[in-house]
DRENTOR-694437 format. One record per residue (C-alpha): residue in three letters; x, y, z. Coordinates in pm, whole numbers, padded with zeros to 5 digits, always signed. Layout:
REM DRENTOR-694437
AlaXYZ;...
***
This chain:
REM DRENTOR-694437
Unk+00000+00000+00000;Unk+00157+00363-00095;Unk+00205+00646+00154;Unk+00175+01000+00150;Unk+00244+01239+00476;Unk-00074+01450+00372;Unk-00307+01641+00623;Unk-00620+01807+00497;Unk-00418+02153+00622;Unk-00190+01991+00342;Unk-00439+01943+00115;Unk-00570+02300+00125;Unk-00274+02396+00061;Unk-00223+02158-00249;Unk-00510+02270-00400;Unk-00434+02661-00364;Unk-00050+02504-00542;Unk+00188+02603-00226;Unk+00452+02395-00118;Unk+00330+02163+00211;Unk+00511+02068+00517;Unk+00559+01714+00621;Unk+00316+01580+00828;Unk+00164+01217+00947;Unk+00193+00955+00703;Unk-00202+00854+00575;Unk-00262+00595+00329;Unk-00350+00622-00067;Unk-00620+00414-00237;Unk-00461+00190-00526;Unk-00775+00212-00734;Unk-01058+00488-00775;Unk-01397+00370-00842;Unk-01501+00427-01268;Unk-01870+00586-01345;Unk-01992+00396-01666;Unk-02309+00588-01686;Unk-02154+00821-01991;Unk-02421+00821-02277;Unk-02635+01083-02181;Unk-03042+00966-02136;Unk-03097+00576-01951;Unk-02905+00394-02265;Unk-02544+00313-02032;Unk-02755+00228-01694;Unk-02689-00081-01525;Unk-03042-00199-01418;Unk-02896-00516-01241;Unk-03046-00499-00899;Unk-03301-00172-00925;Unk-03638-00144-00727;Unk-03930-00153-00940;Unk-04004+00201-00842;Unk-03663+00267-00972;Unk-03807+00063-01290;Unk-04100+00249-01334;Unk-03917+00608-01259;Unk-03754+00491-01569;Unk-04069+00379-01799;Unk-04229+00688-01644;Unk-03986+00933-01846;Unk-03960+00718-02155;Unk-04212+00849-02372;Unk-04062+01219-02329;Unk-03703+01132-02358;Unk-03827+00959-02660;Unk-03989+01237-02850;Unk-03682+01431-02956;Unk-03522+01133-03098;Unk-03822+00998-03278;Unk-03916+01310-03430;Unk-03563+01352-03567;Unk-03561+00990-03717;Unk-03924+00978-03865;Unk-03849+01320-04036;Unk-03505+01162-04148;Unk-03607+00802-04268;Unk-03933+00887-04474;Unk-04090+00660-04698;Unk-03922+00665-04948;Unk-03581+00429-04773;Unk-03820+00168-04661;Unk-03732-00101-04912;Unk-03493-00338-04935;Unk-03147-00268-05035;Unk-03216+00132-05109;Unk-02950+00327-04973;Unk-03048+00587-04671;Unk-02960+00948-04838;Unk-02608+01092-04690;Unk-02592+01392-04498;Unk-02273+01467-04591;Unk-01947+01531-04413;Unk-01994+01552-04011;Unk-01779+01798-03901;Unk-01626+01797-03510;Unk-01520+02100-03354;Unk-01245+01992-03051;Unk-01299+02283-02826;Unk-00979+02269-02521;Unk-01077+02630-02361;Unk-01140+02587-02004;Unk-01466+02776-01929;Unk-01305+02873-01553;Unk-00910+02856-01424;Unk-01038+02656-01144;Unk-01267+02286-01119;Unk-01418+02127-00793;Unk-01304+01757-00713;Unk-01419+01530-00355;Unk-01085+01388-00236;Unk-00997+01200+00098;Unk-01261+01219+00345;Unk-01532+01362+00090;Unk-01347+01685+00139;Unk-01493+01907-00161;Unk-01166+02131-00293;Unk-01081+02317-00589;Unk-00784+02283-00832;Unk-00601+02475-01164;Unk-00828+02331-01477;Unk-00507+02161-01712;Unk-00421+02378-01961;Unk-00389+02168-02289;Unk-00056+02272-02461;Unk-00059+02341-02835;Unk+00138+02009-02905;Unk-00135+01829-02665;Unk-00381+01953-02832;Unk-00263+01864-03179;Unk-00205+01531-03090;Unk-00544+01485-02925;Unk-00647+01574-03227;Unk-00394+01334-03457;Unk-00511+01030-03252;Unk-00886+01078-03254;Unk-00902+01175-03643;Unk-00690+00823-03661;Unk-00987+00621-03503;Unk-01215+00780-03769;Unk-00983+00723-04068;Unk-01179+00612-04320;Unk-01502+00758-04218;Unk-01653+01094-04327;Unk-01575+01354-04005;Unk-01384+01600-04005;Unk-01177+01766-03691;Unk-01126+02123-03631;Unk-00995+02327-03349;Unk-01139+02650-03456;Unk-01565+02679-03434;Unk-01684+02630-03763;Unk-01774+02980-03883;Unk-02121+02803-04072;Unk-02316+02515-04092;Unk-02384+02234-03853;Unk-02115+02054-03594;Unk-02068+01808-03305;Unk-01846+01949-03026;Unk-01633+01777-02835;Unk-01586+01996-02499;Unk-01249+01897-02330;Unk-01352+01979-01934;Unk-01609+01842-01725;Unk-01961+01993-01815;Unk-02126+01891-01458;Unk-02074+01974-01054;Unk-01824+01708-01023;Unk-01619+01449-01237;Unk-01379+01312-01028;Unk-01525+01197-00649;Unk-01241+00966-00475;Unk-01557+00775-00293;Unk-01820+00756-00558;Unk-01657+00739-00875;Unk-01466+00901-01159;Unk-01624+01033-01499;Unk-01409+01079-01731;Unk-01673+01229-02016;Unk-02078+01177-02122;Unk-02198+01221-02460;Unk-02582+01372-02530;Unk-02710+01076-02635;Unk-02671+00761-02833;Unk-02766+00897-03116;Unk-02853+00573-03397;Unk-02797+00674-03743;Unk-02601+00998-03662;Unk-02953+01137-03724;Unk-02824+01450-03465;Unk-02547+01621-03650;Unk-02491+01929-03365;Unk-02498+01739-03048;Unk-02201+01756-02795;Unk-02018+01578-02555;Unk-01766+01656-02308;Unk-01389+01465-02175;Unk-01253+01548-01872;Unk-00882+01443-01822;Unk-00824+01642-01532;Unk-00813+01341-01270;Unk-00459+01325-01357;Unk-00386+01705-01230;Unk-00531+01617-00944;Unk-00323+01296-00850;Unk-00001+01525-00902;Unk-00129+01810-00758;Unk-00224+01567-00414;Unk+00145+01354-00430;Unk+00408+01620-00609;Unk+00684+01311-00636;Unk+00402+01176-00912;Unk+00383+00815-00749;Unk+00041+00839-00695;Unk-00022+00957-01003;Unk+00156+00677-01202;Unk+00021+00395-00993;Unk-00321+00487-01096;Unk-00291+00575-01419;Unk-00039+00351-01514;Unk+00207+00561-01715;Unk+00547+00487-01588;Unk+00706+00746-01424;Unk+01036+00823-01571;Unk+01364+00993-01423;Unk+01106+01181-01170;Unk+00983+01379-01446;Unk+00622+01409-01318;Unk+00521+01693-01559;Unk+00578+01425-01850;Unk+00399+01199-01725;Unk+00129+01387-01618;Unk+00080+01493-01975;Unk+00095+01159-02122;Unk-00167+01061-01929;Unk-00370+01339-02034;Unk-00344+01291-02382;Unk-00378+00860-02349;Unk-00684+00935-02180;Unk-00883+01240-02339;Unk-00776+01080-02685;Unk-00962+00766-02606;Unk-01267+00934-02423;Unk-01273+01185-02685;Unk-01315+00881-02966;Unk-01529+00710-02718;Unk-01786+00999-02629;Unk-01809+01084-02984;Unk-01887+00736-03063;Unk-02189+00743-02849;Unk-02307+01068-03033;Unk-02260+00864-03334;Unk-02485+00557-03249;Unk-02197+00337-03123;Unk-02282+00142-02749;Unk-02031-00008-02472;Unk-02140-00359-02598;Unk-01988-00272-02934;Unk-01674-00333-02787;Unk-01681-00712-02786;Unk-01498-00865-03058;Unk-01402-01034-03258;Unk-01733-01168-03376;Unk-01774-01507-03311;Unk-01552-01489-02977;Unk-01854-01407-02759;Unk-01827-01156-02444;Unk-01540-01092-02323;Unk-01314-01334-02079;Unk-01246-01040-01795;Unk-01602-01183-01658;Unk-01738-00847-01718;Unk-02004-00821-01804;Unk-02134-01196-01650;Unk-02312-01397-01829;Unk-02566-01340-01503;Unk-02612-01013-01637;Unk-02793-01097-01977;Unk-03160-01255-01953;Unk-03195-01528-02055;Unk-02828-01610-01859;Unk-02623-01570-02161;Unk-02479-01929-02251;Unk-02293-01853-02570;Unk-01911-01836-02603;Unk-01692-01629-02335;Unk-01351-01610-02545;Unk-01369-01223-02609;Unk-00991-01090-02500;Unk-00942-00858-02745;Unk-01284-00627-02593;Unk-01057-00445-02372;Unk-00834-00338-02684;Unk-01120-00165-02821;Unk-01234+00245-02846;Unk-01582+00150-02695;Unk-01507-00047-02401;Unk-01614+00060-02034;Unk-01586-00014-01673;Unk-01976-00166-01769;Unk-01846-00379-02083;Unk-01556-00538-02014;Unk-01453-00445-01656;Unk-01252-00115-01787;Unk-01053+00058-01512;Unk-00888+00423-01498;Unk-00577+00268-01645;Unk-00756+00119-01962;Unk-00761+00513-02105;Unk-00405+00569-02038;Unk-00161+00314-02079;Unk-00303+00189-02408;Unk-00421+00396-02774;Unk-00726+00169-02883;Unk-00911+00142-03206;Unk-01272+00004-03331;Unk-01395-00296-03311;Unk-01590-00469-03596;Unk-01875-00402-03484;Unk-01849-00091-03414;Unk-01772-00038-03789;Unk-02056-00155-03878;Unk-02250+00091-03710;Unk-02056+00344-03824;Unk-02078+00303-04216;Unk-02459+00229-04102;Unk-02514+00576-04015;Unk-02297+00753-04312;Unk-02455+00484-04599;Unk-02697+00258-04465;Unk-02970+00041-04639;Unk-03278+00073-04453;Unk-03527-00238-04546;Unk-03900-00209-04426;Unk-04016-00473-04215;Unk-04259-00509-04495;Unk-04026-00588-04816;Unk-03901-00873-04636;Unk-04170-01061-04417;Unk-04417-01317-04494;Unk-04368-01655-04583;Unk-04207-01647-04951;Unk-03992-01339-04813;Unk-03646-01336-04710;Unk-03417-01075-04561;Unk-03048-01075-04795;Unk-02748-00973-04564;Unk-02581-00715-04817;Unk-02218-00676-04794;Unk-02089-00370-04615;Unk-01814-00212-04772;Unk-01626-00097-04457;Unk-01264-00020-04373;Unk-01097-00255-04110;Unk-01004-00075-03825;Unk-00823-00331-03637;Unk-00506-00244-03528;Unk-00466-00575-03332;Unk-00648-00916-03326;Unk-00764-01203-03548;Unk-00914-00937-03864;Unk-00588-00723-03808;Unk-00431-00898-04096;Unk-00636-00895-04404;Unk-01034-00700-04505;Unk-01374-00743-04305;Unk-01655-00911-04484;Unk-01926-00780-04287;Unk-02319-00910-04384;Unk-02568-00683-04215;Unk-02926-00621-04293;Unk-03084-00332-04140;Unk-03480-00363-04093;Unk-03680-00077-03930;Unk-03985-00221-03810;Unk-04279-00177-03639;Unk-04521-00383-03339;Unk-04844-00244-03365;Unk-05034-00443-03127;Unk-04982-00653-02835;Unk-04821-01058-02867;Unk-04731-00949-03265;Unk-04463-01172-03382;Unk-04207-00984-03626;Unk-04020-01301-03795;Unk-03721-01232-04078;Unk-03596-01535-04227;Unk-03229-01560-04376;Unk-03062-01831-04554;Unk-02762-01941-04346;Unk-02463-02214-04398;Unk-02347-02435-04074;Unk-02070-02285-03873;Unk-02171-01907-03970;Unk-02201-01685-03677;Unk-02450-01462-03634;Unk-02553-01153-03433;Unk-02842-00910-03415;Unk-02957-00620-03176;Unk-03265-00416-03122;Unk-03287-00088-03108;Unk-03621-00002-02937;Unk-03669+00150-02579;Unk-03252+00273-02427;Unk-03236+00399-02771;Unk-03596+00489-02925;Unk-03601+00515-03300;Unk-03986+00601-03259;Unk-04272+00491-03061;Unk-04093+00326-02725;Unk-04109-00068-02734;Unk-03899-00323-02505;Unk-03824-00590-02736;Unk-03681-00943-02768;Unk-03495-01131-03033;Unk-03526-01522-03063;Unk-03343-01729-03357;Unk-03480-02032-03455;Unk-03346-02334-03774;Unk-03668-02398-03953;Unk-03673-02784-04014;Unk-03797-02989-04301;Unk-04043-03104-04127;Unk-04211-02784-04065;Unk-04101-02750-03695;Unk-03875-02538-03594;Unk-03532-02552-03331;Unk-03413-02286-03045;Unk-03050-02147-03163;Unk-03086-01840-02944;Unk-03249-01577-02799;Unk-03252-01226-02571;Unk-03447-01033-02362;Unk-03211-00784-02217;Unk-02864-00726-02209;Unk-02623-00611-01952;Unk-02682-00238-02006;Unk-03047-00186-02013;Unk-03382-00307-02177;Unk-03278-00341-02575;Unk-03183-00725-02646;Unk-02854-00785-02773;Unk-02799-01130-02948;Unk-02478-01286-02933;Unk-02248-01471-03163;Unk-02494-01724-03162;Unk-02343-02029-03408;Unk-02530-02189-03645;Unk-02599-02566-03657;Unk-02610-02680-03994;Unk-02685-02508-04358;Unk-03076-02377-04415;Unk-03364-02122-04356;Unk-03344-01934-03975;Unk-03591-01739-03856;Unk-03514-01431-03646;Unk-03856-01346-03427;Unk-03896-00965-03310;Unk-04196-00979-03043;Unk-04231-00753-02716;Unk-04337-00959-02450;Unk-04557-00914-02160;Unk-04212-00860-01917;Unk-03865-00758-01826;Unk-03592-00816-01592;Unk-03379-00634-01437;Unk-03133-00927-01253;Unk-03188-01233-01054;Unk-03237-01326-00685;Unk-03028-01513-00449;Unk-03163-01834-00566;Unk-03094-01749-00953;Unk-03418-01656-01022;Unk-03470-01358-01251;Unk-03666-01088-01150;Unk-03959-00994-01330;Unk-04139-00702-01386;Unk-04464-00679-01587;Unk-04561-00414-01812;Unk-04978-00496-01833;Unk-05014-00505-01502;Unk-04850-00220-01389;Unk-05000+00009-01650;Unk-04738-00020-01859;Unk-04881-00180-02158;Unk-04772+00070-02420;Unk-04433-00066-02421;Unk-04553-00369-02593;Unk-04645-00182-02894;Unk-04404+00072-03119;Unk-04147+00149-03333;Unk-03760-00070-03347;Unk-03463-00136-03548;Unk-03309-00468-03625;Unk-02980-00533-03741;Unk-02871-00885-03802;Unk-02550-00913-03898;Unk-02169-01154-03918;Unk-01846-01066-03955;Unk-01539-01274-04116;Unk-01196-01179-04147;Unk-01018-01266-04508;Unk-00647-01247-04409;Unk-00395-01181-04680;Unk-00716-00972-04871;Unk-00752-00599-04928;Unk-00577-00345-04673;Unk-00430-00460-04351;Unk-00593-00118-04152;Unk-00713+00188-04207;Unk-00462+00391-04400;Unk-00280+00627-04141;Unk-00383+00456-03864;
***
């Protein structure tokens, strides 16, 4: 365990940036406790364990929170993308605007003891800042945004604010925050949201322990010949580099869960999140190590601590790419074109670039299959089926995009895949209810048995969970009962898609990354 001779005398002093006396030796934490809620609305809470009032706070506010999305997504979609395989019209060029000026010289942070104090905001050097910049427009190589340090003089832009945007980020007791974005926006439908990064935990930890030891142990950039001010920045740049990419990913449509890779791998092996913490239990494959190499991995996602932004530069994952060409060029198919009986969905190749810097699909192009199917349940125990022609061994995902992230009308959904038989019946591959991180099911890498017709079914049962009991039970809330039919009816997105690496094919990564 570290010491530091530090009295809160000491730490007033700290704060105010005089030099401190020596005084009685009190001991430092070796971790800090990581806030995962960053994704502005409900869409990043960890339900695992709520009240039901807590529940219903939450259905209570859905319909509003709802209203701003929905309206910007009907007006977007129209009629006239809602068949299959026509191209969603582009909205050209999203421009980011990286704004590093500190609105105030000073910031409030809850040390030792809960003592509330203030400290000097970091003051991003022009090199810092350039290089902030460098590494984020890196992530998005090969994407259509644009980075600028200077506010756009016209037209529309996303801002990335570099300085906490709320009371308090950084809370020794109750957790850090390192950024939040304004929502998860699907489809990049908002094009002048904002989000902020905060990097200033790290001038804290120096300010606190001048010989930087505390500082390096929790951010995990070594600390070399002394040189504390180096040190100090590299963590600052490690960190609001990946948070920046991060928060902005979030404003682009992109979720913690789109961290796991590679497809086919299953979550990830740091146990986080458990397979406890899907419902149904999740009983696929747990082989993902490469989730906590990725931009969109969290405390939440993959068991992400403070160090995970620091001592490492990370990249993509596949499936985040696929959400991200999905909201510059997607191909929006009506639920219409492609069910029935004689109807099946295609999965169109996405032409994407690989952003894997490191991994199994480092080596070699993505060939991504996705279909994209808006749909809609307009009236209670509706079954929404999709069938796909499939070959054994082919792994498939899909998620639903309903209720933490409304493309219309709230609904809480489930996905269940099925192998339609000769015989007319029909076997359980896989399904979801919920997923770790909130009502929208999320199915998994699910592997397919042998070559023929699946079914993917869309319904919105009469329930949800939000974690299980002592005795492994889940615990269920129902939405008729408690007045809460609506939620069984409304508007969703489906995406079903797989992912393959082709070593040896096409370009290794994204050029410049």
């Amino acid at each position: 365990m570290s010491l530091y001779r530090l009295t809160f005398s000491s730490l007033l002093a700290v704060a105010a940036g005089f030099t401190h006396a020596e005084t009685p030796a009190v001991e430092l934490p070796t971790s800090l406790p990581v806030i995962t809620d960053d994704c502005g609305g409900a869409g990043c809470a960890d339900r695992r364990g709520w009240t039901t009032a807590q529940v219903q706070a939450i259905l209570d506010g859905a319909n509003s929170n709802a209203n701003t999305q929905a309206n910007v997504n009907s007006s977007s979609t129209g009629e006239n993308n809602h068949s299959q395989g026509l191209s969603k019209s582009a909205d050209g060029t999203q421009v980011v605007y990286l704004d590093f000026n500190n609105s105030s010289p000073v910031f409030s942070a809850v040390v030792f003891g809960g003592q509330l104090l203030q400290f000097p905001s970091y003051e991003y050097s022009q090199a810092e800042r350039d290089e902030i910049q460098r590494r984020i427009e890196a992530d998005y190589t090969g994407f259509d945004i644009e980075f600028t340090q200077t506010p756009p003089a016209s037209g529309v832009y996303s801002t990335l604010n570099f300085e906490c945007e709320q009371d308090v980020c950084i809370d020794f007791g109750n957790g850090i925050l390192f950024g939040r974005a304004q929502s998860i926006d699907i489809g990049n439908q908002i094009r002048d949201d904002s989000a902020f990064v905060d990097a200033n935990l790290w001038q804290v930890l120096a300010q606190l322990d001048p010989s930087g030891n505390f500082l390096s142990d929790i951010s995990g950039v070594p600390l070399e010949n002394g040189d504390v001010a180096a040190t100090l920045s590299t963590a600052v740049v490690n960190q609001a580099s990946n948070t920046g990419a991060h928060e902005l990913g979030h404003n682009l449509g992109l979720r913690h869960h789109d961290s796991f890779g590679s497809p086919g791998n299953g979550i990830p092996t740091t146990g986080v999140p458990s397979p406890l913490a899907f419902f149904p239990v999740f009983d696929g494959p747990i082989a993902g190590d490469e989730a906590v190499l990725h931009t969109m991995a969290s405390g939440a996602s993959v068991g992400l601590g403070l160090s995970g932004s620091t001592s490492s530069d990370r990249f993509f994952s596949e499936r985040s790419v696929i959400k991200l060409v999905a909201g510059e060029r997607s191909r929006l198919v009506s639920e219409t074109s492609v069910t029935g009986k004689n109807k099946k969905v295609h999965l169109r190749r996405v032409v994407a670039p690989n952003t894997i810097l490191d991994g199994d699909n480092a080596d070699g192009r993505l060939d991504i299959r996705e279909a994209l199917i808006r749909g809609e349940i307009s009236q209670s125990g509706e079954i929404d089926a999709y069938r796909f022609n499939a070959k054994a061994g082919d792994v498939v995902s899909a998620e639903f995009n309903g209720f933490d992230v409304p493309v219309g009308d709230p609904v809480i959904g489930a996905i269940t895949l099925f192998l339609e038989n000769t015989d007319g019946s029909s076997t359980l591959v896989a399904q979801n209810f919920q997923n770790f991180e909130g009502f929208d099911a999320l199915l998994i890498d699910a592997e397919l048995p042998e070559n023929g017709t699946y079914r993917m079914e869309v319904s919105a049962p009469n329930l949800l969970s939000f974690g299980y009991d002592e005795n492994g039970q889940p615990t269920l809330f129902p939405l008729d009962e408690t007045g809460n039919g609506q939620f069984r009816t409304g508007d969703y997105n489906l995406s079903i898609y797989k992912v393959e690496g082709k070593p040896g094919q096409g370009v290794s990564s994204v050029p410049g990354a």
